[in-house]
Structures are given as structure tokens and as C-alpha cells.
C-alpha positions in Angstrom: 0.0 0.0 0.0 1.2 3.2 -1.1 1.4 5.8 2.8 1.5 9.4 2.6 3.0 11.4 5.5 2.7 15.1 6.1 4.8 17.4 7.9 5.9 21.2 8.6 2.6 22.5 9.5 2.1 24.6 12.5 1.6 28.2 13.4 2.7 31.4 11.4 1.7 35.2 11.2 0.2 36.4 8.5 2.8 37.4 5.7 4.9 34.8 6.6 6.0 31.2 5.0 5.6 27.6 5.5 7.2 24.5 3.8 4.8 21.8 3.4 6.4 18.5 2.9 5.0 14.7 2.6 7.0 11.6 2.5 5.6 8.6 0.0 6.9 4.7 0.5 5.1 1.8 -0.7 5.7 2.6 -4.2 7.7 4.4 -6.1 5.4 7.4 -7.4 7.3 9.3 -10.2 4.7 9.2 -12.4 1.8 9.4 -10.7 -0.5 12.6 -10.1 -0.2 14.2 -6.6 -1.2 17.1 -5.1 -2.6 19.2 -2.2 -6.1 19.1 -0.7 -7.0 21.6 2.5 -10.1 21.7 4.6 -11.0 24.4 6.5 -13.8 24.1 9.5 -17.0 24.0 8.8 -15.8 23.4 4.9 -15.5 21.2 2.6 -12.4 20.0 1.4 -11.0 21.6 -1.8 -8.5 21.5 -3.8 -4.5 23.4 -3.3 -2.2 22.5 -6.1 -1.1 19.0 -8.4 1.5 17.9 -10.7 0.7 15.8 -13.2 3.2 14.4 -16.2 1.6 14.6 -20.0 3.3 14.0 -23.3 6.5 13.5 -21.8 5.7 17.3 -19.8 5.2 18.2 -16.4 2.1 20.2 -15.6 1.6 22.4 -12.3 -2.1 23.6 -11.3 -2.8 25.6 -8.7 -6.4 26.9 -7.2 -7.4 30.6 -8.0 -6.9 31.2 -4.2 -3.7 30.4 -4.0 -1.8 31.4 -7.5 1.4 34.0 -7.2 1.3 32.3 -3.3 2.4 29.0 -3.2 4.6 26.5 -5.8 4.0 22.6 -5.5 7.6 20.3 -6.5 8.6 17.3 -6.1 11.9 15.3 -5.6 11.5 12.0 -6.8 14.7 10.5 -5.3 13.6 11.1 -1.9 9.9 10.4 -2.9 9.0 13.7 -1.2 6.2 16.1 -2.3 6.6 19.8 -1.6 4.5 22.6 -0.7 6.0 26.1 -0.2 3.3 28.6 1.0 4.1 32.1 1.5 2.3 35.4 1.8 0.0 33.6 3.5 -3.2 34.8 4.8 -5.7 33.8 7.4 -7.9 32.1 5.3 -5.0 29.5 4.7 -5.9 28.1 7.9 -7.2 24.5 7.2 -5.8 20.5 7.5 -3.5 20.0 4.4 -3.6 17.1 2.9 -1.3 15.2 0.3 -2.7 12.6 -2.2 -1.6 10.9 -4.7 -3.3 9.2 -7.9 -2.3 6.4 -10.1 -3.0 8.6 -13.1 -0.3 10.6 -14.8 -2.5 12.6 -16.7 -4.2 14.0 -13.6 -5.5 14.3 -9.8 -8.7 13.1 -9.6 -11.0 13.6 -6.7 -11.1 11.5 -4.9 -7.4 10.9 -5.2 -6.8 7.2 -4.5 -4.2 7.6 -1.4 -4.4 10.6 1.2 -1.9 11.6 3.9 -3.3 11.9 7.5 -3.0 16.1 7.4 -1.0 18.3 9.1 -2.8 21.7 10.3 -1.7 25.3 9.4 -2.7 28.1 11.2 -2.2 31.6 10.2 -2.7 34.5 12.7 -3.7 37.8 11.7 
């Protein structure tokens, strides 16, 4: 089974930055789809940022909300998956998530494998 584990959450002011990262074993995962889900209290989940490989191309999407703020990578030989957030706001506060999809064109939803979460708070 493929397991997802988030970390660097925690607490930051408003403005500031946080590195979002989430180890993958199981499998090895350089072509599948993965991404970044958040929920927020009283939301619903919704969707942060993917890569995705097409055509022999890498492709980076990123929700309206969060465009010019945060940048998803990966590092395949550690079979990490990145999310630097900065400029963040209060309305960043939510449970980040990592998933992955065994589908290299794209992140569906539901993504097939999710991480536990790892909670971001952002004071004003």
C-alpha cells in the first residue's frame, strides 16, 4: 500500500511562510499525479495544487486562491512532495492534505491515497 506522510505545519503570522512536505513509500510514485487538498472548519475539502506528467511534460495547477502564493515540486529521489506557501493569509488556515493518484495525466477527486493532514494556522 502506497502511505503518505505530512509534515511542517504549525503556526505562522500572517505574511509569513511555510514549507509543506510529505514523504511517500510503498511505491515508487514518479509518475503518478499528486497534489494538495486543505479543509478548513466548517468546509468542505478543496483543492491546493497538483502535478501531473503529460506527453513526456510536467504540468503544475494551482487553485485561484492560491496562485502567485504557493509553488508545488517534487523530488522524486527522496519520494518527497513539496509545498511552499508564503504570503500567506488567514484564510490558509485548514488541514493540508497530500494525495496521490495512479493517473499521470491528472489528480482526480477523490485521489486514491491521502496523507493523515498536518494543520496550518495563520494568525492575523
Amino acid at each position: 500500500q502506497v502511505q503518505l506522510v505530512e509534515s511542517g505545519g504549525g503556526l505562522v503570522q500572517a505574511g509569513g511562510s511555510l514549507r509543506l512536505s510529505c514523504a511517500a513509500s510503498g511505491r515508487t510514485f514518479s509518475f503518478d499525479a499528486m497534489g494538495w487538498f486543505r479543509q478548513a472548519p466548517e468546509k468542505e475539502r478543496e483543492f491546493v495544487a497538483s502535478v501531473s506528467w503529460r506527453g513526456g511534460s510536467t504540468y503544475y495547477a494551482y487553485a485561484d486562491s492560491v496562485k502567485g502564493r504557493f509553488t508545488i515540486s517534487r523530488d522524486n529521489a527522496k519520494n518527497t512532495l513539496y509545498l511552499q506557501m508564503n504570503s500567506l493569509k488567514p484564510e490558509d488556515t485548514a488541514v493540508y492534505y497530500c494525495a496521490t493518484d495512479p493517473n499521470p495525466g491528472t489528480l482526480r477527486y477523490p485521489p486514491e491515497y491521502w496523507g493523515q493532514g498536518t494543520q496550518v494556522t495563520v494568525s492575523s
